[in-house]
C-alpha beads as a LAMMPS data file, in Angstrom:
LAMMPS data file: protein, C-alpha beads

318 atoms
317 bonds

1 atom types
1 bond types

-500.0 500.0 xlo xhi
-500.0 500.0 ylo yhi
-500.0 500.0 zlo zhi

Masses

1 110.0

Atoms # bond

1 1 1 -160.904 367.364 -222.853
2 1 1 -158.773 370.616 -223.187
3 1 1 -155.719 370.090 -220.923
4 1 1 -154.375 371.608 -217.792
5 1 1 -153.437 374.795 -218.001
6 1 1 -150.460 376.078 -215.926
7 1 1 -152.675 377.912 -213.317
8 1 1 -154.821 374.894 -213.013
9 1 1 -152.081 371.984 -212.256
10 1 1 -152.266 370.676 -209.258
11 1 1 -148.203 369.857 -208.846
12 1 1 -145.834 371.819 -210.346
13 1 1 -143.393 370.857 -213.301
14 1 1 -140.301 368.609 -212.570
15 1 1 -137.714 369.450 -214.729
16 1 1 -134.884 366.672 -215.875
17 1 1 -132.242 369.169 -213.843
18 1 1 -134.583 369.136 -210.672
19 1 1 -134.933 364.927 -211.032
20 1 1 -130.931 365.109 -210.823
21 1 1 -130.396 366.962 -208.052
22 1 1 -133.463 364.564 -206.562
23 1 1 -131.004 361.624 -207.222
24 1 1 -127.861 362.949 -206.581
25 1 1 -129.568 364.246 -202.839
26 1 1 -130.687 361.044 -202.324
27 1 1 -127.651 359.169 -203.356
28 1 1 -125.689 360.790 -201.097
29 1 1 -127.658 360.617 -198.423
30 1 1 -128.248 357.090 -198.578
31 1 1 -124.713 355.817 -199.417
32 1 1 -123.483 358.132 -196.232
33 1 1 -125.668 356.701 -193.959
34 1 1 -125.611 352.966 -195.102
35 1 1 -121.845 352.978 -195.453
36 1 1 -121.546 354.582 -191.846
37 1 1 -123.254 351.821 -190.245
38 1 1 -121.810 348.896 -192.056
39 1 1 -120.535 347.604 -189.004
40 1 1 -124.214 347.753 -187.177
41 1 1 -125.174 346.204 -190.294
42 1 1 -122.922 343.354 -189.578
43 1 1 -122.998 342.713 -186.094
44 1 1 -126.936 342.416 -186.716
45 1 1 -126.319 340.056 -190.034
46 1 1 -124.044 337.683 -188.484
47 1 1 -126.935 337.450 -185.382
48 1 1 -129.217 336.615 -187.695
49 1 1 -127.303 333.596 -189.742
50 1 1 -124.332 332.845 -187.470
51 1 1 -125.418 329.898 -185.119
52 1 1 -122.397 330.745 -182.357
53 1 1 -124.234 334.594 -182.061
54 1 1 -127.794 333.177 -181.851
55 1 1 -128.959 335.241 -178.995
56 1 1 -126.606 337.465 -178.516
57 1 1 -127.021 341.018 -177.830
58 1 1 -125.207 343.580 -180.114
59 1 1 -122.492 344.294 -178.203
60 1 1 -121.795 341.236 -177.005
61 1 1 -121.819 339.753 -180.661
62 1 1 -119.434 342.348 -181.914
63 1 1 -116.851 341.782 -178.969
64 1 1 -116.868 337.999 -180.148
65 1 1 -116.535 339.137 -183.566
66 1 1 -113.473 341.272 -183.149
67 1 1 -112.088 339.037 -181.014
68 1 1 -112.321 336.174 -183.197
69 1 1 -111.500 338.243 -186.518
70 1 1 -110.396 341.708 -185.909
71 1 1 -111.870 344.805 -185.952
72 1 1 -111.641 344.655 -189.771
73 1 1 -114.208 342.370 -189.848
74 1 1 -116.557 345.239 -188.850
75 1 1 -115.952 347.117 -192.006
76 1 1 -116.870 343.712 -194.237
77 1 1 -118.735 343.960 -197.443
78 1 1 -118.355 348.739 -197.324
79 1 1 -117.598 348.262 -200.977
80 1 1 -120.919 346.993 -201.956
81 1 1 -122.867 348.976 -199.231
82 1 1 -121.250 352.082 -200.133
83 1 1 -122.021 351.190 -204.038
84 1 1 -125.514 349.955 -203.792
85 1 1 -126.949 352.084 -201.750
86 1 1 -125.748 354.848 -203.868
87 1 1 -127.635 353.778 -206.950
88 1 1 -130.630 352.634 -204.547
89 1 1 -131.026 355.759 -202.539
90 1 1 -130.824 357.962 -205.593
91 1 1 -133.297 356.139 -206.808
92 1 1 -135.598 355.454 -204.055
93 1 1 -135.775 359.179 -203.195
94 1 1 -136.311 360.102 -207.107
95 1 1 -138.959 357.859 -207.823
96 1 1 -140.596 358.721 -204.715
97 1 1 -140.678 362.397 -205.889
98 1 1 -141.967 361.190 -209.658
99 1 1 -144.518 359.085 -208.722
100 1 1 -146.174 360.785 -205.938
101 1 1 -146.522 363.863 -208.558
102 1 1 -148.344 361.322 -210.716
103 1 1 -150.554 359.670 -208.180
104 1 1 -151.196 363.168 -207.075
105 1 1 -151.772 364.099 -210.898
106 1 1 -154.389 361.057 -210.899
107 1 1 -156.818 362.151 -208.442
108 1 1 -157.633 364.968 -210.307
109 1 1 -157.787 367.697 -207.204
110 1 1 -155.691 369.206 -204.446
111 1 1 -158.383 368.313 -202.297
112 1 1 -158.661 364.368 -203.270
113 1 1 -155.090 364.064 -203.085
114 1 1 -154.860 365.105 -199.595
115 1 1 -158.265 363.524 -198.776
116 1 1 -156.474 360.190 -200.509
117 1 1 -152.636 361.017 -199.161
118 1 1 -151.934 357.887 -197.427
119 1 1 -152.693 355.797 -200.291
120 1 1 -150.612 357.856 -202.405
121 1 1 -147.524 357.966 -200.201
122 1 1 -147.785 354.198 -199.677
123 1 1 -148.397 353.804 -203.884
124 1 1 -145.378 356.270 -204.794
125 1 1 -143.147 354.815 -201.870
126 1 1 -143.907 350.529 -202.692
127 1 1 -143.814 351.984 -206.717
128 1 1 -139.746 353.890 -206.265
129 1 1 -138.464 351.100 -204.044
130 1 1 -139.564 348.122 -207.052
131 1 1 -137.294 349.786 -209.245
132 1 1 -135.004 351.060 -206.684
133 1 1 -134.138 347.272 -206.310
134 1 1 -133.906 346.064 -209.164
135 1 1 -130.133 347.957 -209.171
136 1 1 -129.735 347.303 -205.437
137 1 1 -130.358 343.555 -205.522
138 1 1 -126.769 342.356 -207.330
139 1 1 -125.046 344.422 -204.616
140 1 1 -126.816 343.328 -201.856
141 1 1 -126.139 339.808 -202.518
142 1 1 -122.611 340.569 -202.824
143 1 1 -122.708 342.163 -199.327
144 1 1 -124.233 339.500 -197.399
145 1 1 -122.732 336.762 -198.887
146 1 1 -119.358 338.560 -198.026
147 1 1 -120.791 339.206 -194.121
148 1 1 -121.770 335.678 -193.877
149 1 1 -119.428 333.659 -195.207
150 1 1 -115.612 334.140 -194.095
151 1 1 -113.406 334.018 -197.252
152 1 1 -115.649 334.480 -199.762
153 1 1 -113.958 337.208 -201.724
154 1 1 -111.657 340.156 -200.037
155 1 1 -114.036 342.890 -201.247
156 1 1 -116.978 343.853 -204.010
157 1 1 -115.039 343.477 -207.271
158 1 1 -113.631 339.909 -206.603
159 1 1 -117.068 339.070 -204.388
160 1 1 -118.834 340.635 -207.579
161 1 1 -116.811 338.114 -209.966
162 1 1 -117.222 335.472 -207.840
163 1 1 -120.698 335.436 -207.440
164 1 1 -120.746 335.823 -211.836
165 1 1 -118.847 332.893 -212.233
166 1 1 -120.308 330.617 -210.040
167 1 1 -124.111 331.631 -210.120
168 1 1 -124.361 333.889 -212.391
169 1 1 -127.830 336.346 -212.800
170 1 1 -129.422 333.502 -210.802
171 1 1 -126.949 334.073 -207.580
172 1 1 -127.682 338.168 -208.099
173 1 1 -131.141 337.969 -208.228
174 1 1 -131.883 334.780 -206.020
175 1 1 -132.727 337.210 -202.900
176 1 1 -135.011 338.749 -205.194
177 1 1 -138.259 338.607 -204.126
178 1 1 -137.138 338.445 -199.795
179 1 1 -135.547 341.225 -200.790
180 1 1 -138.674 343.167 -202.223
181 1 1 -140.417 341.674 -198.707
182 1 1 -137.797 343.420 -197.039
183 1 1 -137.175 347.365 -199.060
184 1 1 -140.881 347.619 -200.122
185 1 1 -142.127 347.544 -196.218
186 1 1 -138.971 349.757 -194.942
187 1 1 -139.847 352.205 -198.594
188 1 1 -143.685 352.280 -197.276
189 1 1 -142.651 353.106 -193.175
190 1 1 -139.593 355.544 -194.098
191 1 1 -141.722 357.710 -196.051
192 1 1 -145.213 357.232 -194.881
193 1 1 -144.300 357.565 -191.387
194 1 1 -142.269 360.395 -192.185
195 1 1 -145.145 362.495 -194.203
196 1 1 -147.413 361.497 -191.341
197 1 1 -145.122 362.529 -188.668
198 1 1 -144.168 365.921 -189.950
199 1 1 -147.629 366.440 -190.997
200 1 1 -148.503 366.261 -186.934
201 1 1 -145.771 368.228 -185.703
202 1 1 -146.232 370.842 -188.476
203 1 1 -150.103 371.280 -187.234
204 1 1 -149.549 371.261 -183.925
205 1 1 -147.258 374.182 -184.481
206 1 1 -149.709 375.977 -187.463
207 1 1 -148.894 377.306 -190.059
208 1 1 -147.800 381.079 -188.972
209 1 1 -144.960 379.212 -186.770
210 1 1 -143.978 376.991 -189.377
211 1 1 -143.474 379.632 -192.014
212 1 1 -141.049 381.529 -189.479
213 1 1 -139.254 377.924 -188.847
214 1 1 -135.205 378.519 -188.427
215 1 1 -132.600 376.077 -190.376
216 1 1 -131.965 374.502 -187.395
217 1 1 -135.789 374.201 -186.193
218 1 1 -136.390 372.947 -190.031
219 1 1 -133.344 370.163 -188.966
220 1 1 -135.060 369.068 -185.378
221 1 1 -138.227 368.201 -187.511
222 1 1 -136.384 366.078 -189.883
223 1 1 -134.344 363.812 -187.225
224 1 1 -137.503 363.597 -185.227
225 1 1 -139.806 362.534 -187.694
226 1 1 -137.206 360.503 -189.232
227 1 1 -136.582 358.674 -186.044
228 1 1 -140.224 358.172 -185.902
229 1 1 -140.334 356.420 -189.381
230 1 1 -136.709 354.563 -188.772
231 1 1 -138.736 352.905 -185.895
232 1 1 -141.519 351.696 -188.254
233 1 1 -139.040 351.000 -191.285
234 1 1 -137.215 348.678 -189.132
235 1 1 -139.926 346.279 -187.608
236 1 1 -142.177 346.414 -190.614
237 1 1 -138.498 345.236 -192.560
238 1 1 -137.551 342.788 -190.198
239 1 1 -138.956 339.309 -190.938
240 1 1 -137.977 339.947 -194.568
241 1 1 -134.248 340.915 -193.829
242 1 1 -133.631 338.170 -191.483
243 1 1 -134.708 335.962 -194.345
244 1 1 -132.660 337.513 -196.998
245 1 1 -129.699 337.135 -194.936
246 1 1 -130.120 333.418 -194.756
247 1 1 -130.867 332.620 -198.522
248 1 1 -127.994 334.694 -199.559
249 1 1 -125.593 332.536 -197.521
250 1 1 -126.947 329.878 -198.698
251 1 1 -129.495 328.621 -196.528
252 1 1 -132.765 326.329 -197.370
253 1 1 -133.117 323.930 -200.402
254 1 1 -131.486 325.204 -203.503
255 1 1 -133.870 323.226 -205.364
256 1 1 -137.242 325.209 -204.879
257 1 1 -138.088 328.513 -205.712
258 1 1 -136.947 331.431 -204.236
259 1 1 -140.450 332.440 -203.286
260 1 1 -141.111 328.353 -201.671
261 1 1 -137.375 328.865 -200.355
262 1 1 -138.504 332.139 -198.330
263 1 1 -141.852 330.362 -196.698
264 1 1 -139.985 327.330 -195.397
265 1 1 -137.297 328.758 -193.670
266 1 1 -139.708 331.231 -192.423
267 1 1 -141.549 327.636 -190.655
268 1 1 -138.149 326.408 -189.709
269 1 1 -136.871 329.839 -188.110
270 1 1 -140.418 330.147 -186.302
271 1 1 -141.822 333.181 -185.000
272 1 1 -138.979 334.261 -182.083
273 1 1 -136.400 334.126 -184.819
274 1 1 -137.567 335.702 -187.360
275 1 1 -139.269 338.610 -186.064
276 1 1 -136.687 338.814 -182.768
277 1 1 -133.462 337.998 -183.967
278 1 1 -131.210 341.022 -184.495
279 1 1 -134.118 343.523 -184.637
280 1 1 -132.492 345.580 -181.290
281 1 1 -129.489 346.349 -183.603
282 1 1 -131.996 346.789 -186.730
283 1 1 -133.887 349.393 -184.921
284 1 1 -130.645 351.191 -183.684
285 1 1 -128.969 351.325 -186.948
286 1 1 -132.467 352.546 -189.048
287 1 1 -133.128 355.359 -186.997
288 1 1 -130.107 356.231 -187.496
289 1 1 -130.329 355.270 -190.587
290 1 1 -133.743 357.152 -191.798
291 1 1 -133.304 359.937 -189.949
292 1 1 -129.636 360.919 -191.397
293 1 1 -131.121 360.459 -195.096
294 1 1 -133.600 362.940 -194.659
295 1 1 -131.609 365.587 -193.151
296 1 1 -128.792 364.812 -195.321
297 1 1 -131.302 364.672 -198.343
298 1 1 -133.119 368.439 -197.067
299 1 1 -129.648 369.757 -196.906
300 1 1 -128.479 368.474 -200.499
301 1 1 -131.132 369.874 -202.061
302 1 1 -131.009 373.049 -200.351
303 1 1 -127.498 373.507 -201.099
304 1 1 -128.216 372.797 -204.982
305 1 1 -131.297 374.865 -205.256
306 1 1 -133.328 371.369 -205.990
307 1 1 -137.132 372.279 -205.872
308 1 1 -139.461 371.266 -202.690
309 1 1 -140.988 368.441 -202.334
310 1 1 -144.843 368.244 -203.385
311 1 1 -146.859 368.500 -199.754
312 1 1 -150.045 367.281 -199.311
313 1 1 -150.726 367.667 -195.681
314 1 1 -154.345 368.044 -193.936
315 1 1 -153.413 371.529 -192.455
316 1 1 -156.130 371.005 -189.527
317 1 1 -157.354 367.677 -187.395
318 1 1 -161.234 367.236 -188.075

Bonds

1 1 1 2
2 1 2 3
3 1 3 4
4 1 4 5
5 1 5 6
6 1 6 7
7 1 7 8
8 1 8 9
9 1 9 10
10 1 10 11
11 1 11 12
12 1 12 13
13 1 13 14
14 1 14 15
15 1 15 16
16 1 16 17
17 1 17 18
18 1 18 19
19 1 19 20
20 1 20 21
21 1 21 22
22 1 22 23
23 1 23 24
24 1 24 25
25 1 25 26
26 1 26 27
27 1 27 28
28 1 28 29
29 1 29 30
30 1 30 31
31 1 31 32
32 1 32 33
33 1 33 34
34 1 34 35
35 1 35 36
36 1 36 37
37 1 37 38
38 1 38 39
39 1 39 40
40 1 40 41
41 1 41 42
42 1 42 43
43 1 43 44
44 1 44 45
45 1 45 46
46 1 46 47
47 1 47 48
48 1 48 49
49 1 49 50
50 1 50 51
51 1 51 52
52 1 52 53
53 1 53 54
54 1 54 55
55 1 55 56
56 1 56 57
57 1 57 58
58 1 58 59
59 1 59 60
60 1 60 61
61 1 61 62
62 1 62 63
63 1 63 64
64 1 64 65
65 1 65 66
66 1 66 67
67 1 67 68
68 1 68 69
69 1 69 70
70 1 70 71
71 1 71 72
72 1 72 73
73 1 73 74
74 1 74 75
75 1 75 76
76 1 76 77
77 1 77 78
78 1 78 79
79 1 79 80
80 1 80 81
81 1 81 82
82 1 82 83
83 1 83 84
84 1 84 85
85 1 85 86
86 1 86 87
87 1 87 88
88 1 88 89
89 1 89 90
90 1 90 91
91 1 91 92
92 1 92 93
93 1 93 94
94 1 94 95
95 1 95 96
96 1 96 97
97 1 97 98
98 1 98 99
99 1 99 100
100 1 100 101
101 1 101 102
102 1 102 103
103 1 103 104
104 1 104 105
105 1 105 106
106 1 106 107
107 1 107 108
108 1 108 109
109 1 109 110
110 1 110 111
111 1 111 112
112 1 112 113
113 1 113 114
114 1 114 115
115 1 115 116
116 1 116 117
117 1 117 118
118 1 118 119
119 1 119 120
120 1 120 121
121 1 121 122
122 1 122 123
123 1 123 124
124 1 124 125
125 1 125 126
126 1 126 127
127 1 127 128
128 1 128 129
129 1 129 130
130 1 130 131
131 1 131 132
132 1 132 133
133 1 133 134
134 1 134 135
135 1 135 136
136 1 136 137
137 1 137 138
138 1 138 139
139 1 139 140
140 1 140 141
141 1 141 142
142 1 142 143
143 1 143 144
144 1 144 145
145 1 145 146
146 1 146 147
147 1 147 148
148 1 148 149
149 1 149 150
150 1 150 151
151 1 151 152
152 1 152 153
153 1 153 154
154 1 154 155
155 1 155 156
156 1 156 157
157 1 157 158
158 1 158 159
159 1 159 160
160 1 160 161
161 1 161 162
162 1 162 163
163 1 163 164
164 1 164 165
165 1 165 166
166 1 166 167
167 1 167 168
168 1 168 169
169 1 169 170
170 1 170 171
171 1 171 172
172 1 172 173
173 1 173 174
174 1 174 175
175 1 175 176
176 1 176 177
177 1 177 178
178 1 178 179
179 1 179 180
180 1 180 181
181 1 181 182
182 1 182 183
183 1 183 184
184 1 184 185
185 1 185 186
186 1 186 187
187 1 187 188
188 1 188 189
189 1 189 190
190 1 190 191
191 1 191 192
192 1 192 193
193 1 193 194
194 1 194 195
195 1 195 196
196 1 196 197
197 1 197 198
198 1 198 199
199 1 199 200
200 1 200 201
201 1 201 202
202 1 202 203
203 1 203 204
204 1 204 205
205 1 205 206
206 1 206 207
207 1 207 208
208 1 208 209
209 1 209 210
210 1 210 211
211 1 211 212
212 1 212 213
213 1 213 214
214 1 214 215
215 1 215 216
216 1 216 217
217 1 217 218
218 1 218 219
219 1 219 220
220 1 220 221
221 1 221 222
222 1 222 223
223 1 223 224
224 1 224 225
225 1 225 226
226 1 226 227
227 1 227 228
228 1 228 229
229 1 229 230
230 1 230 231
231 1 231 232
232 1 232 233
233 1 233 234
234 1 234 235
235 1 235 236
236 1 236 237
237 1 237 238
238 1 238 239
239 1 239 240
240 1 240 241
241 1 241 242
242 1 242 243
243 1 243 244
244 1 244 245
245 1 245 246
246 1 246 247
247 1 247 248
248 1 248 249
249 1 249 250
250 1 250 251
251 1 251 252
252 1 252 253
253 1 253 254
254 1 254 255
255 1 255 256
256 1 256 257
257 1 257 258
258 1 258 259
259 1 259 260
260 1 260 261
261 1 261 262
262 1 262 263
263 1 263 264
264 1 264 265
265 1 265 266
266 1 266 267
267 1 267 268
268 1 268 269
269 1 269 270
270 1 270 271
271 1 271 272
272 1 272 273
273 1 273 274
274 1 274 275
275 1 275 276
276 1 276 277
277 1 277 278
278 1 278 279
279 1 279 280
280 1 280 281
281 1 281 282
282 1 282 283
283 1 283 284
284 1 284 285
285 1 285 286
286 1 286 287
287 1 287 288
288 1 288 289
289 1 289 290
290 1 290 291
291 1 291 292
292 1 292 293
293 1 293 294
294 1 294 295
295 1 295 296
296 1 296 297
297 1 297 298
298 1 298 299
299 1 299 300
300 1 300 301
301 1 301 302
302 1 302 303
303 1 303 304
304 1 304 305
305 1 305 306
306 1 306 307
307 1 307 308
308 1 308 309
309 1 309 310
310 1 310 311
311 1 311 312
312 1 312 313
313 1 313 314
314 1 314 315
315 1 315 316
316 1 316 317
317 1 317 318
């Protein structure tokens, strides 16, 4: 079969510069927003592993926090936020770009890939956030083990070395697979929601008033759709991070696998818990979360010329 010719691709080319400015967008984006709500991030952890906070609103748990440790304790395990999130967010949002080219790529058509969209923003968004975690994971652990536990280390280098000499790969990777429970559903809502949100509000408006979209109109789209998909990211996450924050402190029997681990605290936490505990603060913290990465990722690129995303949006309803 003779291939593609330029006029007949169905995405355009990607060059190694324009998958750089992709991660370096999405770094930033991610490591700004994740680092800014460290002490959300927090407050909701210690709900969801401390036994004194069990039922505690947000506010409420972060008054007893401060009171009992200081507001310092807000700011607990920044280092690691700040540093995984900046490898996971660049990339999350560059693998997102790369494979939904080649899932688009694969269907052979403009016209199947939109017909076949969903699929392929669920494929390309599960597919970025695997790899995405492999680099996030040791981080992570690092993080929550320095939320949970008072003393553990006084910040990511000597919680990092810690966690080596103790457990080493084994303690990085034990939150492994909650972990993938946890990023592959938030990957699949952030972006899936998002594409399906802007996709709505971009045909209700057509496409003569979106062409003629201002910065600032261009902006209101992104934080609503993102608050949209920060709603979804968040409860379809939820189960899966409460679970991660428990194995990483240490919870369940050491003894079983980390997969076994997962499903029997999941019995012993029961329903309430797990899908309940903490999520008010979850939900607060990733919309704020999802929304800032994709303004903060539209601006990046636009400041460094990055090229548009591929869209594949069904420009009428049937």
């Amino acid at each position: 079969m003779a291939k593609r010719s330029q006029e007949e691709k169905i995405t355009p080319d990607f060059s190694i510069s324009d998958y750089a400015k992709f991660f370096g967008a999405g770094a930033l984006a991610a490591t700004a927003t994740h680092g800014a709500a460290t002490p959300i991030d927090v407050v909701k952890t210690r709900i969801q592993v401390d036994d004194a906070l069990k039922g505690y609103n947000m506010f409420r748990a972060a008054r007893q926090i401060i009171a009992g440790e200081g507001a310092g304790a807000l700011l607990t395990g920044f280092g690691p936020t700040a540093v995984g999130y900046l490898v996971q967010g660049g990339g999350k949002f560059t693998g997102y770009e790369f494979f939904k080219k080649q899932f688009i790529e694969m269907t052979g058509s403009t016209e199947k890939a939109v017909e076949h969209r969903t699929a392929i923003y669920l494929g390309a968004s599960a597919t970025a956030e695997f790899f995405a975690d492999i680099a996030l994971c040791p981080l992570e652990a690092t993080r929550i083990r320095l939320v949970s536990q008072r003393n553990f280390a006084s910040g990511l280098g000597s919680g990092f070395m810690k966690l080596v000499r103790e457990e080493g790969l084994r303690g990085f990777y034990s939150g492994f697979v909650p972990l993938l429970f946890k990023q592959v559903p938030y990957a699949v809502g952030q972006f899936s929601v998002h594409e399906a949100a802007n996709e709505i509000i971009f045909r209700a408006m057509g496409p003569e008033r979106k062409a003629k979209l201002t910065h600032l109109e261009n902006t209101g789209v992104e934080l609503t759709s993102g608050m949209v998909a920060g709603v979804a990211a968040a409860v379809l996450s939820h189960p899966a991070d409460t679970l991660l924050s428990a194995i990483n402190k240490g919870a369940g029997d050491k003894s079983q696998s980390t997969t076994s681990r997962m499903f029997t605290l999941a019995r012993e936490f029961g329903p309430k818990r797990l899908f309940t505990a903490g999520l008010g603060p979850r939900i607060v913290m990733t919309c704020g979360l999802v929304a800032g990465q994709f303004v903060i990722y539209a601006q990046c690129k636009t400041l460094v010329g990055a090229a548009p995303g591929i869209e594949i949006h069904k420009e009428k309803s049937l």
